[in-house]
RONURO-926526 format. One record per residue (C-alpha): residue in one letter; residue number from 1; y, z, x; chain. Coordinates in steps of 0.2 Angstrom, whole numbers. Layout:
R   res     n       y       z       x   chain
R     a   NUM       Y       Z       X       A
...
***
This chain:
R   res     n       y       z       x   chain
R     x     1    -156    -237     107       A
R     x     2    -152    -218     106       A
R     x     3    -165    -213      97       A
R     x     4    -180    -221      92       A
R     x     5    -179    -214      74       A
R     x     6    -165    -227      71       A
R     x     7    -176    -243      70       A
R     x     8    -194    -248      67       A
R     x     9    -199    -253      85       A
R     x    10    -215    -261      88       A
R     x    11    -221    -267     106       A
R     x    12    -236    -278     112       A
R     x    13    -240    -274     130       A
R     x    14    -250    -285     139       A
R     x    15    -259    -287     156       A
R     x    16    -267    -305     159       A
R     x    17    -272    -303     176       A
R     x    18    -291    -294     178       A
R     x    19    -294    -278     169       A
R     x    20    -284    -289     156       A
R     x    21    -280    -280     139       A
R     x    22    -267    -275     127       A
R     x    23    -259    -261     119       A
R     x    24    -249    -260     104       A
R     x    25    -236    -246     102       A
R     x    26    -225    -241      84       A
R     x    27    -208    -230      89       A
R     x    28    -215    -224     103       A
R     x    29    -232    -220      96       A
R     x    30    -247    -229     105       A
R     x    31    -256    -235      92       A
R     x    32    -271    -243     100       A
R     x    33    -278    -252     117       A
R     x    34    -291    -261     121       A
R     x    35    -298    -268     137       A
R     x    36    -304    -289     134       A
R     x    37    -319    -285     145       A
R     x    38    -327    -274     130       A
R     x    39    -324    -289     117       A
R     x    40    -329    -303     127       A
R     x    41    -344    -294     137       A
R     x    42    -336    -302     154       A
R     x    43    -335    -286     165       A
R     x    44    -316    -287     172       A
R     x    45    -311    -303     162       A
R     x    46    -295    -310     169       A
R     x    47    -284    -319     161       A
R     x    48    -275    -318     142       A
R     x    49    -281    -305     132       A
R     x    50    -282    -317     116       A
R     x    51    -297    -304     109       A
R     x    52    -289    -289     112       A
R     x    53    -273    -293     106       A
R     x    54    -280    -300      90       A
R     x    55    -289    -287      88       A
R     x    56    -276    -275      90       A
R     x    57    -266    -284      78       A
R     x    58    -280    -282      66       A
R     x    59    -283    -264      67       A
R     x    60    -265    -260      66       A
R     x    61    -260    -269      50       A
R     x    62    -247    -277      61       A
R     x    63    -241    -296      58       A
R     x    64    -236    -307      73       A
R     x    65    -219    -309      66       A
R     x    66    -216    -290      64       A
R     x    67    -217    -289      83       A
R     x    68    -200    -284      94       A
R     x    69    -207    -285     112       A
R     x    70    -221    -291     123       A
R     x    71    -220    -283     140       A
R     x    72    -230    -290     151       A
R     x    73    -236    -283     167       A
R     x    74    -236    -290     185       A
R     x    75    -224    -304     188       A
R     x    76    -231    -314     199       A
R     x    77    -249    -319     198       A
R     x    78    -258    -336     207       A
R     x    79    -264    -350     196       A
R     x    80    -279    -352     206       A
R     x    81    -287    -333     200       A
R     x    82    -283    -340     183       A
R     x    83    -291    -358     186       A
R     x    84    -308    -347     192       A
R     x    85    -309    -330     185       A
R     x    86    -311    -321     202       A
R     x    87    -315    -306     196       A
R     x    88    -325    -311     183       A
R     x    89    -336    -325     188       A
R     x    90    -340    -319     207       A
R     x    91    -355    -313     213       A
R     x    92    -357    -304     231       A
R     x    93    -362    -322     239       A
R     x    94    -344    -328     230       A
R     x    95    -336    -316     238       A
R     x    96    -343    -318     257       A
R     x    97    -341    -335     253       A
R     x    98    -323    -331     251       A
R     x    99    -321    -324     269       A
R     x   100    -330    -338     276       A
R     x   101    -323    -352     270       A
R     x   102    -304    -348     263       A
R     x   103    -298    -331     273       A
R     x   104    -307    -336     289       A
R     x   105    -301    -354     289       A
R     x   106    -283    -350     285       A
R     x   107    -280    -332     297       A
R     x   108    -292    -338     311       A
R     x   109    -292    -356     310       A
R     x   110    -274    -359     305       A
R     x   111    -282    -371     292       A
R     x   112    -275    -378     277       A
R     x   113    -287    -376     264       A
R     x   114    -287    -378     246       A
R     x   115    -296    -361     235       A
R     x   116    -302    -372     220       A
R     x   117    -309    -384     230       A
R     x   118    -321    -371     237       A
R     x   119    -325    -363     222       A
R     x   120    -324    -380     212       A
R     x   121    -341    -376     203       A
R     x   122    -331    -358     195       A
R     x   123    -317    -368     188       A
R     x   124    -314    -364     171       A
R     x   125    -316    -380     158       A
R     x   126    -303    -388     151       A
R     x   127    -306    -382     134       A
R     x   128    -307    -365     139       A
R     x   129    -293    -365     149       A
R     x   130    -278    -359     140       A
R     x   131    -262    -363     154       A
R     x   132    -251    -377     152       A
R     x   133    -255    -385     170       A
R     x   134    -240    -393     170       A
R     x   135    -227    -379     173       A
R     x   136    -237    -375     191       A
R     x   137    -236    -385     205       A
R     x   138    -251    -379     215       A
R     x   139    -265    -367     215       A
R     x   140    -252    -354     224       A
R     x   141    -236    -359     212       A
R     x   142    -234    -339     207       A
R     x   143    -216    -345     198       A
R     x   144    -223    -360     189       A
R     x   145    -240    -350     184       A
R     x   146    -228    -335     176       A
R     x   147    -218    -348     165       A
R     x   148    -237    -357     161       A
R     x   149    -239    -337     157       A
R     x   150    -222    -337     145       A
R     x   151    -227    -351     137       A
R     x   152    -245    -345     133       A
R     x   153    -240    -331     124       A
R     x   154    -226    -337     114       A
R     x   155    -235    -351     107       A
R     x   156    -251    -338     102       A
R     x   157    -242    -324      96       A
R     x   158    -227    -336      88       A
R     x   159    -212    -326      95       A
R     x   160    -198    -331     104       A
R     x   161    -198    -332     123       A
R     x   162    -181    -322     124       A
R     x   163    -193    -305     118       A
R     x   164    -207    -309     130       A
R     x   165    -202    -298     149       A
R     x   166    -214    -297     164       A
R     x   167    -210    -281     174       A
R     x   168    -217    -276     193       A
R     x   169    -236    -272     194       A
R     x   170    -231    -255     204       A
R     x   171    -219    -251     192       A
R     x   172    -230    -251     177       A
R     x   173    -243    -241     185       A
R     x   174    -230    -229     189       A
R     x   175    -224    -228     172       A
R     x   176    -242    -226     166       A
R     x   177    -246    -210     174       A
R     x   178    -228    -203     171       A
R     x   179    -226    -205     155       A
R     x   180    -243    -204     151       A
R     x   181    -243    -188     159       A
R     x   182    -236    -170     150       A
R     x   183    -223    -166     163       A
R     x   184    -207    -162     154       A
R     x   185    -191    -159     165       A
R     x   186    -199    -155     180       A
R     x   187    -198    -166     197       A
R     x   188    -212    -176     200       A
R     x   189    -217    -187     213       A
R     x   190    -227    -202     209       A
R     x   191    -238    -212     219       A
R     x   192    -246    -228     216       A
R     x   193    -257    -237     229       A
R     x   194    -270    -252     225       A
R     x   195    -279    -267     232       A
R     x   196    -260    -277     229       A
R     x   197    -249    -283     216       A
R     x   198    -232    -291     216       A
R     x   199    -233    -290     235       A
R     x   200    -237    -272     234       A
R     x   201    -249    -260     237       A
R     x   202    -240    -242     239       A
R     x   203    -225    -236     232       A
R     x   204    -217    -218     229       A
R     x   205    -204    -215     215       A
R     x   206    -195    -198     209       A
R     x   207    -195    -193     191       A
R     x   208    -174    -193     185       A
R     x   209    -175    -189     166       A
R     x   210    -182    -204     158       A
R     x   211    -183    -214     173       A
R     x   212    -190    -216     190       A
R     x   213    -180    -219     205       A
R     x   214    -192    -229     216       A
R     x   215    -190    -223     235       A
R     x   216    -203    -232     244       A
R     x   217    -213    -247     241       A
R     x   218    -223    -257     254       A
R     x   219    -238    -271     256       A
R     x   220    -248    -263     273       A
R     x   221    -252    -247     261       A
R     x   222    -272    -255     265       A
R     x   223    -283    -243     260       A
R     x   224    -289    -251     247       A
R     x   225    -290    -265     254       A
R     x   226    -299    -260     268       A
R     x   227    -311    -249     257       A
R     x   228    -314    -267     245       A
R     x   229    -319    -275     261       A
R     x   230    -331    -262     267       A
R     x   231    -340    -264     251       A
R     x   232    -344    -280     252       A
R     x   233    -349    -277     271       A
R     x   234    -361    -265     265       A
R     x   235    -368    -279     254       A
R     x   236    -359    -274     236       A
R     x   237    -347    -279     224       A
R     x   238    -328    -278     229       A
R     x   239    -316    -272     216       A
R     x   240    -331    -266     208       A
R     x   241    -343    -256     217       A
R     x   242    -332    -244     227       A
R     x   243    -338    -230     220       A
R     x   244    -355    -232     225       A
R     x   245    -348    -232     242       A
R     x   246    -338    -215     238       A
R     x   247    -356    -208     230       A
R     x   248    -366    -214     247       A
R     x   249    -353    -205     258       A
R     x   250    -356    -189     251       A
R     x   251    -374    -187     260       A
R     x   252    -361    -189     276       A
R     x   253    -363    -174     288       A
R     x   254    -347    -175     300       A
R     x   255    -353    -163     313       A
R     x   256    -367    -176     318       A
R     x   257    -360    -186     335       A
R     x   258    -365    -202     326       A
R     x   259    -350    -204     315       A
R     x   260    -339    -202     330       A
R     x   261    -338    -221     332       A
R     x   262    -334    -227     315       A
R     x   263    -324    -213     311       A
R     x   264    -311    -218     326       A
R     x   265    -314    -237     323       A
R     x   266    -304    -234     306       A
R     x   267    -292    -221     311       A
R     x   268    -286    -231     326       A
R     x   269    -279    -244     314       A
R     x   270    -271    -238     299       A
R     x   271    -259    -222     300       A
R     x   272    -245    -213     290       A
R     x   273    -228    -209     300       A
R     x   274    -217    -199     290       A
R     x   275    -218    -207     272       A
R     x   276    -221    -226     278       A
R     x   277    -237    -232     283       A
R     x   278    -238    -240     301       A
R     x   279    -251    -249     311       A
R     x   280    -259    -242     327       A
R     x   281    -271    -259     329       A
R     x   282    -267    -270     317       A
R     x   283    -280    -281     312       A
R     x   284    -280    -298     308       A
R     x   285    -291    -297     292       A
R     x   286    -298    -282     281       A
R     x   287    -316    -290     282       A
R     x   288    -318    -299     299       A
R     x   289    -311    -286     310       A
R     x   290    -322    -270     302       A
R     x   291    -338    -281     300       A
R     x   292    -337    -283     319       A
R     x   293    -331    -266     325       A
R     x   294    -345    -258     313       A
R     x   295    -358    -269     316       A
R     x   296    -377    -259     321       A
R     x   297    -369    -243     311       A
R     x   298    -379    -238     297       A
R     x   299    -375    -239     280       A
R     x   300    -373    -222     278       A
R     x   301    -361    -218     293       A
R     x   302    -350    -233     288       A
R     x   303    -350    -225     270       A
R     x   304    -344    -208     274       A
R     x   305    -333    -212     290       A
R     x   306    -324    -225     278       A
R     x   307    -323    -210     264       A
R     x   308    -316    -197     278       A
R     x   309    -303    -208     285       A
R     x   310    -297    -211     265       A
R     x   311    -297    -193     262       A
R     x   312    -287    -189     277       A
R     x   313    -274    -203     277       A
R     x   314    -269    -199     257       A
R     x   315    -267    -180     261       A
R     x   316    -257    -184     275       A
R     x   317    -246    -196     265       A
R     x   318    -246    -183     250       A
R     x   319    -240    -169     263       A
R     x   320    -227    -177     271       A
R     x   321    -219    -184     253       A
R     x   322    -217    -165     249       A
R     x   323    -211    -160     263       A
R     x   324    -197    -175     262       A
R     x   325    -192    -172     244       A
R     x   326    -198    -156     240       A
R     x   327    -209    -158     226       A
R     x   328    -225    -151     224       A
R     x   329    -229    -160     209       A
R     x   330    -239    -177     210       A
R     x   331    -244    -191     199       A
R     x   332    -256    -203     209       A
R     x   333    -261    -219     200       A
R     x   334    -265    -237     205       A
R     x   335    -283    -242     210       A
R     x   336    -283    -230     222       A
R     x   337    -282    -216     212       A
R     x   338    -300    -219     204       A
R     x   339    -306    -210     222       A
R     x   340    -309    -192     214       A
R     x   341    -316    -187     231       A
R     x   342    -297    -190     239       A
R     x   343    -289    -182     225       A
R     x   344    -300    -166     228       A
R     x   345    -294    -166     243       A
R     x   346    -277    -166     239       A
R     x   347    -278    -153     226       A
R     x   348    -285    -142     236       A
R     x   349    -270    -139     250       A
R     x   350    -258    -128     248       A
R     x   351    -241    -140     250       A
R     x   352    -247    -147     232       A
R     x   353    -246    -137     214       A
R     x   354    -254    -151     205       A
R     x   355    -259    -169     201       A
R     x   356    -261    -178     186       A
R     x   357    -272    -194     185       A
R     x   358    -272    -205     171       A
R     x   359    -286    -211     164       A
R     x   360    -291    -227     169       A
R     x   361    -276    -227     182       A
R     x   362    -281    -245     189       A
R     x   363    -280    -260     181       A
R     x   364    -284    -260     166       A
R     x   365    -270    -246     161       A
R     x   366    -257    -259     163       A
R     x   367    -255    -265     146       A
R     x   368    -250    -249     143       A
R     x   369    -239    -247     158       A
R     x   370    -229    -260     155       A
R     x   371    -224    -255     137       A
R     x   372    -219    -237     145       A
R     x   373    -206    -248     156       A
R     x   374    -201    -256     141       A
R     x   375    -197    -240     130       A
R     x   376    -189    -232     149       A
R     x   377    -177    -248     147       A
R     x   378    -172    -247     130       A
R     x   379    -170    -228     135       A
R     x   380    -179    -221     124       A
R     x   381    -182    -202     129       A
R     x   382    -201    -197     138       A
R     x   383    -202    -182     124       A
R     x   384    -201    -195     111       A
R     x   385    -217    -205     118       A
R     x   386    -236    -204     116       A
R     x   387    -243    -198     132       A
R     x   388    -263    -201     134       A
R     x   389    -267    -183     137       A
R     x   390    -279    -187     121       A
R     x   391    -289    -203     128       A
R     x   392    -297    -208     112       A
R     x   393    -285    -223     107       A
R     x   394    -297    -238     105       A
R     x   395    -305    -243      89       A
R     x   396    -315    -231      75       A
R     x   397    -327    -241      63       A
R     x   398    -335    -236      45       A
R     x   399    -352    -235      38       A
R     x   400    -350    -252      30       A
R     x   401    -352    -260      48       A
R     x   402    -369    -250      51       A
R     x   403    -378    -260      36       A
R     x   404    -385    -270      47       A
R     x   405    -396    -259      58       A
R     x   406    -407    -255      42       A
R     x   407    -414    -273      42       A
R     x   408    -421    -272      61       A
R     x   409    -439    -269      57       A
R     x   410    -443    -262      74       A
R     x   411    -430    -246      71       A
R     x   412    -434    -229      64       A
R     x   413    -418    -224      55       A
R     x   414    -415    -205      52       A
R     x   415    -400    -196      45       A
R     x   416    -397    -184      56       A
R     x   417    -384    -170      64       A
R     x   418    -377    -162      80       A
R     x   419    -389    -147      76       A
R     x   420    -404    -159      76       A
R     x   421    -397    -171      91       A
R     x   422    -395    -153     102       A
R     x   423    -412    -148      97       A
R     x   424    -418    -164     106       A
R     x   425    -410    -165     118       A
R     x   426    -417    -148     125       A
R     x   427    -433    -155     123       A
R     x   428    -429    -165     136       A
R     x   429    -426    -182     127       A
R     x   430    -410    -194     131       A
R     x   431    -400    -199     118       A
R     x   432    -385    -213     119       A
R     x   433    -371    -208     107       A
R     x   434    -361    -222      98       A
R     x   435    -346    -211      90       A
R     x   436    -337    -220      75       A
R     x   437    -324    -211      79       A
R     x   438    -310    -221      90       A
R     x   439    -318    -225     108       A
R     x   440    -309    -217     123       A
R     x   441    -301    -228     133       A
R     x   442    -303    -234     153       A
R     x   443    -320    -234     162       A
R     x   444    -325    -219     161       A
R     x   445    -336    -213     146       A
R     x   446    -329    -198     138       A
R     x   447    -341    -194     124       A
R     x   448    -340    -206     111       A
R     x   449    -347    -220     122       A
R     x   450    -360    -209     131       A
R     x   451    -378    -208     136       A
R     x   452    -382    -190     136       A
R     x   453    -397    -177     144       A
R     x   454    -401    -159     146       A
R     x   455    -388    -155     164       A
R     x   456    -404    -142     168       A
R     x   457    -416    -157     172       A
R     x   458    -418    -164     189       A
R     x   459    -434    -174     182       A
R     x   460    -421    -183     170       A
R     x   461    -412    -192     184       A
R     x   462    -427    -204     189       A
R     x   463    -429    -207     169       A
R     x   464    -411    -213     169       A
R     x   465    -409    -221     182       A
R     x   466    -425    -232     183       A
R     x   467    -428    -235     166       A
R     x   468    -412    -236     156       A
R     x   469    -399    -238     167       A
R     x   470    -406    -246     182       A
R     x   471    -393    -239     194       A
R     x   472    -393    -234     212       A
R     x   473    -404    -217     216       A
R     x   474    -390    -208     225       A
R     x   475    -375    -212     212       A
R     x   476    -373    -195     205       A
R     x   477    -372    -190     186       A
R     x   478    -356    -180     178       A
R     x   479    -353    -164     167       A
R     x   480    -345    -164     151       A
R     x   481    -341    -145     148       A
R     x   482    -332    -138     133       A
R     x   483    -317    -127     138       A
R     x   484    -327    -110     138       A
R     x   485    -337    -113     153       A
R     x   486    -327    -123     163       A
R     x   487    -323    -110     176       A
R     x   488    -341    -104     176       A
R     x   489    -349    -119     183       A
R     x   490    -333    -125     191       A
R     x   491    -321    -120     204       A
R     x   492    -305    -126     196       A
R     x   493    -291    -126     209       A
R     x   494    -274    -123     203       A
R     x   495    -278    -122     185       A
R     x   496    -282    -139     185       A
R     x   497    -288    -147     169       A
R     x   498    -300    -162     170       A
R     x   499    -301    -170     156       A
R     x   500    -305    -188     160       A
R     x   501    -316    -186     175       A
R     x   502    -303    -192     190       A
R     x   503    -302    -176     201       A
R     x   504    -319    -169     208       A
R     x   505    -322    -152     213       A
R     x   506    -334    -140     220       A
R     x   507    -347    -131     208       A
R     x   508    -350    -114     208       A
R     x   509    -366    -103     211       A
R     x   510    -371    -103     194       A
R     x   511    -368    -122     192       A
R     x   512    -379    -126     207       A
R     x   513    -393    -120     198       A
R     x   514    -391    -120     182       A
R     x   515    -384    -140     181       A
R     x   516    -395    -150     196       A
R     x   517    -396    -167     185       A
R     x   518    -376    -168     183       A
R     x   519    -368    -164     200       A
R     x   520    -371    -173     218       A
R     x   521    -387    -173     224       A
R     x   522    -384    -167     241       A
R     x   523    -363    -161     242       A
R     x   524    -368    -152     226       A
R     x   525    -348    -157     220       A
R     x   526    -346    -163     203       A
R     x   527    -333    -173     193       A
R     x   528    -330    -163     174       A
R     x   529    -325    -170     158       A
R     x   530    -316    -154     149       A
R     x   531    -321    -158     133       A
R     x   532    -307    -148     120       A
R     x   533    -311    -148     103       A
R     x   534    -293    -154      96       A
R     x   535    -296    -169     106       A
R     x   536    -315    -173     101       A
R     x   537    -322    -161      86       A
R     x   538    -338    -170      85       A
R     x   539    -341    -173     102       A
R     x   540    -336    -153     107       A
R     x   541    -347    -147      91       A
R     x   542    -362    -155      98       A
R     x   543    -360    -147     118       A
R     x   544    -359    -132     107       A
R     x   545    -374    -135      97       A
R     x   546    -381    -138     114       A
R     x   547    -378    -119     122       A
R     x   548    -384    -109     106       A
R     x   549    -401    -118     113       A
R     x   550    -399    -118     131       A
R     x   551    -385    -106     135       A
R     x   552    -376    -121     144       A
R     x   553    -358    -128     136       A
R     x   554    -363    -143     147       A
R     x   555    -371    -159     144       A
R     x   556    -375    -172     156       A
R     x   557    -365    -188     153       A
R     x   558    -365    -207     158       A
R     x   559    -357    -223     150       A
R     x   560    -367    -231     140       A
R     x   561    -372    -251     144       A
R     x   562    -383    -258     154       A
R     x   563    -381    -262     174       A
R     x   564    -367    -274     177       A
R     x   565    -360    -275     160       A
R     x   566    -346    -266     151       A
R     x   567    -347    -250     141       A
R     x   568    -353    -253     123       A
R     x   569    -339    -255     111       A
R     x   570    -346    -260      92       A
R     x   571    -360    -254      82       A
R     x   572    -370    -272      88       A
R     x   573    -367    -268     106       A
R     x   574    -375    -251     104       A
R     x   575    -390    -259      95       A
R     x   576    -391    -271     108       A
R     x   577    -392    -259     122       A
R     x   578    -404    -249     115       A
R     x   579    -417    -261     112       A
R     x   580    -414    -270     131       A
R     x   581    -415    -254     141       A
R     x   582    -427    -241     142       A
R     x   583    -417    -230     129       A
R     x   584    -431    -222     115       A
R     x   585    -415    -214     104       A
R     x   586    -396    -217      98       A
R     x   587    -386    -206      90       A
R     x   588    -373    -219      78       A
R     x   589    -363    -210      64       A
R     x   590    -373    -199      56       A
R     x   591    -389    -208      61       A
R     x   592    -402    -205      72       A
R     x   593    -409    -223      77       A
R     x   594    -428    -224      88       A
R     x   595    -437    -238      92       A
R     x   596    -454    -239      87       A
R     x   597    -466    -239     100       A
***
């Protein structure tokens, strides 16, 4: 195709592994993505995206048979994570369970043992289970279970298997941050680094034009890995609760002799040689080998020695890809990349001009990824193809779908405005925000899925966290800052603009102590949500409406859900939130919705 004027092109991207989702894209033109976990309520659901793709279909207008393409992401993926929904049905005793009887067994014990035999009782029924067992031989048939894949979606969607292309995991998170990104004819070094996929789990490629030229690519690149591991040694949820690690390792003081010991116990195995990652001591296992090393360290030690060692081995790789191909400009995406700690890091030395992270680089970006390779395959032209600078590409709904809050008898319903909602929020009060405006996409909330209090409020922390969120005490809070007072509260490197919260930095003076509730407690660094207001009007008005009172263009901002679920996506998901938390107001449309007490 020589340009994407010449025919109406319309691609399904799809990512059934977990963080499952779909996208759907017109000419070039993302027109919508939705992530399964925020229809089926299943934090990370695995498997076929058969919500989300319906869904999409329905918001779009779009009719199966006016469909061109279905790129799928990651081409080889084991039946036996389908057969139990890893990701989505373990618990922390799953997961040690894991180690214990599978990984143990087969690396220690040379065992042959069989996955879904262990973790028979998570098997999926075999109504809900929507593979054709026949086309895989066994629980680690990676071949069998992509045709079973193939099959899936052709019979759901009604479209020929010719049009339906699976493309490499690392590639489609490569393509997601470039050509999601702004740069336009400039060299650009992207880096991608996860817990694995597709026998991955780093890779480098150079920007050519459209393309990428891929220049590295390996499977020891453990560091996330090894950071999954050492959250569930410290007694959380892998794949999941990493950042509560990051947040811990931020009451880390290095100079303390203390951190000696784990500090070396990690840098002694995993290290960077040039571009390529090599092995000092190479462990057996990710879990075994740290859980016995680390064993008698404190929580906290482990946190921030594990955090250090992160920090340190990215830089070093970052570094010496620059010096190697002389380029100053980075793309980092992949699991990975979700450690904004890491990234400030790497912002912040001098060998690198930039870096650009995606939203929700891990994951659950790949449905979008995969339909970027697509387009860089049919050779259609970067310029010519929506980046996700603007995040806000899930679904909007109308007033029509709000008619059922007036019949809850326990609500007080208001009309009510930004002006009014500031005003309260002053006071001191913490409000949820359900925009019906399109909701931003990745895990992050970015305003229009938001709970939202006065940044000047220390006191507001214990409210949030004990009786609406029910989150860990030292997790810290972030900043959503119209453009105005960016550089007054925050110490931007490099002209650096944070739109989706995925670089951290330091805070100024003024921001110290001025914003207390939404920076870190004790490293005072925060992670900033530049709010523009061709991005989000509403959301930018109201920040606004916020400093005539308080003389702050900031507003303190998490996601709104409740513990262990997925951020809100429809009007009944909001209502249902607010009357199972501690929350006393949400903002919905033009609404203001209290509970009565």
């Amino acid at each position: 195709i020589k340009t994407i004027k010449e025919v109406i092109l319309i691609i399904l991207g799809i990512h059934d592994g977990h963080n499952c989702g779909a996208s759907i894209f017109k000419n070039g033109k993302m027109l919508i993505a939705i992530s399964e976990e925020k229809l089926t309520r299943n934090k990370n659901e695995y498997g076929y995206p058969e919500q989300s793709v319906n869904k999409c279909l329905e918001f779009c207008n779009i009719k199966q048979n006016q469909i061109d393409f279905v790129a799928v992401s990651t081409k080889y993926l084991p039946p036996k994570y389908f057969l139990v929904k890893r990701n989505t049905t373990f618990k922390i005793e799953d997961y040690l369970k894991e180690q214990n009887q599978y990984w143990y067994e087969k690396i220690y014990n040379k065992k042959k043992v069989s996955y879904t035999s262990i973790f028979k009782n998570k098997l999926i029924s075999k109504k809900k289970f929507l593979y054709d067992k026949k086309y895989f031989k066994n629980e680690d048939d990676v071949l069998g279970m992509q045709n079973a894949r193939k099959k899936l979606i052709s019979k759901k969607i009604k479209i020929d298997q010719n049009k339906i292309e699976f493309f490499d995991h690392h590639q489609c998170h490569a393509y997601y941050g470039y050509y999601g990104s702004d740069f336009q004819n400039k060299k650009v070094a992207i880096i991608t680094s996860d817990g694995g996929g597709d026998n991955t789990n780093g890779s480098i490629w150079i920007s050519s034009g459209n393309k990428l030229i891929e220049k590295y690519r390996t499977n020891i690149c453990n560091i996330g890995r090894i950071y999954r591991y050492i959250t569930l040694i410290l007694g959380m949820k892998p794949t999941e609760h990493e950042f509560k690690v990051m947040g811990m390792a931020g009451y880390g003081i290095e100079k303390l002799n203390f951190y000696d010991k784990a500090i070396k116990i990690f840098k002694d195995t995993l290290n960077v040689e040039g571009i390529k990652f090599k092995y000092k001591i190479k462990p057996k296992d990710n879990f075994f080998y740290y859980k016995k090393k680390l064993d008698g360290l404190r929580f906290d030690t482990i946190s921030f020695a594990l955090q250090k060692f992160t920090e340190d081995l990215l830089l070093k790789w970052f570094k010496n890809i620059s010096n190697k191909y002389k380029c100053k400009n980075f793309i980092f995406s992949g699991g990975v990349a979700q450690n904004i700690k890491a990234t400030q890091k790497i912002l912040e030395d001098n060998k690198i001009n930039s870096i650009f992270i995606p939203p929700g680089p891990g994951d659950e970006s790949l449905c979008i990824g995969a339909v970027y390779c697509k387009l860089a395959n049919l050779n259609i032209k970067k310029n010519q193809v929506t980046n996700i600078i603007n995040p806000y590409v899930g679904m909007s709904f109308n007033e029509k779908e709000l008619k059922f809050i007036f019949k809850e008898k326990k609500l007080k319903i208001t009309k009510t405005n930004n002006k009014k909602i500031a005003k309260l929020l002053a006071k001191g009060e913490v409000i949820a925000r359900f925009s019906l405006e399109r909701n931003e996409f990745g895990p992050r909330a970015l305003g229009n899925r938001s709970i939202l209090a006065d940044p000047r409020r220390s006191d507001i922390l214990n409210v949030i966290n004990k009786k609406i969120k029910v989150r860990d005490f030292w997790m810290p809070f972030a900043p959503s800052v119209i453009d105005k007072d960016l550089n007054k509260y925050f110490i931007i490197k490099k002209n650096h603009k944070p739109y989706f919260m995925t670089i951290a930095c330091e805070t100024t003076n003024l921001g110290k102590k001025m914003i207390p509730a939404a920076i870190h407690p004790f490293d005072k660094t925060a992670r900033p949500q530049l709010v523009l207001k061709k991005s989000n009007g509403s959301y930018y008005d109201l920040i606004s409406e916020f400093k005539k009172i308080s003389g702050v263009g900031i507003l303190l901002n998490t996601s709104f859900n409740l513990h262990g679920e997925p951020i809100v996506f429809t009007p009944k998901d909001a209502i249902k939130t607010l009357k199972n938390s501690g929350l006393k107001y949400l903002y919905i449309g033009k609404y203001l919705v209290e509970k009565k007490i």
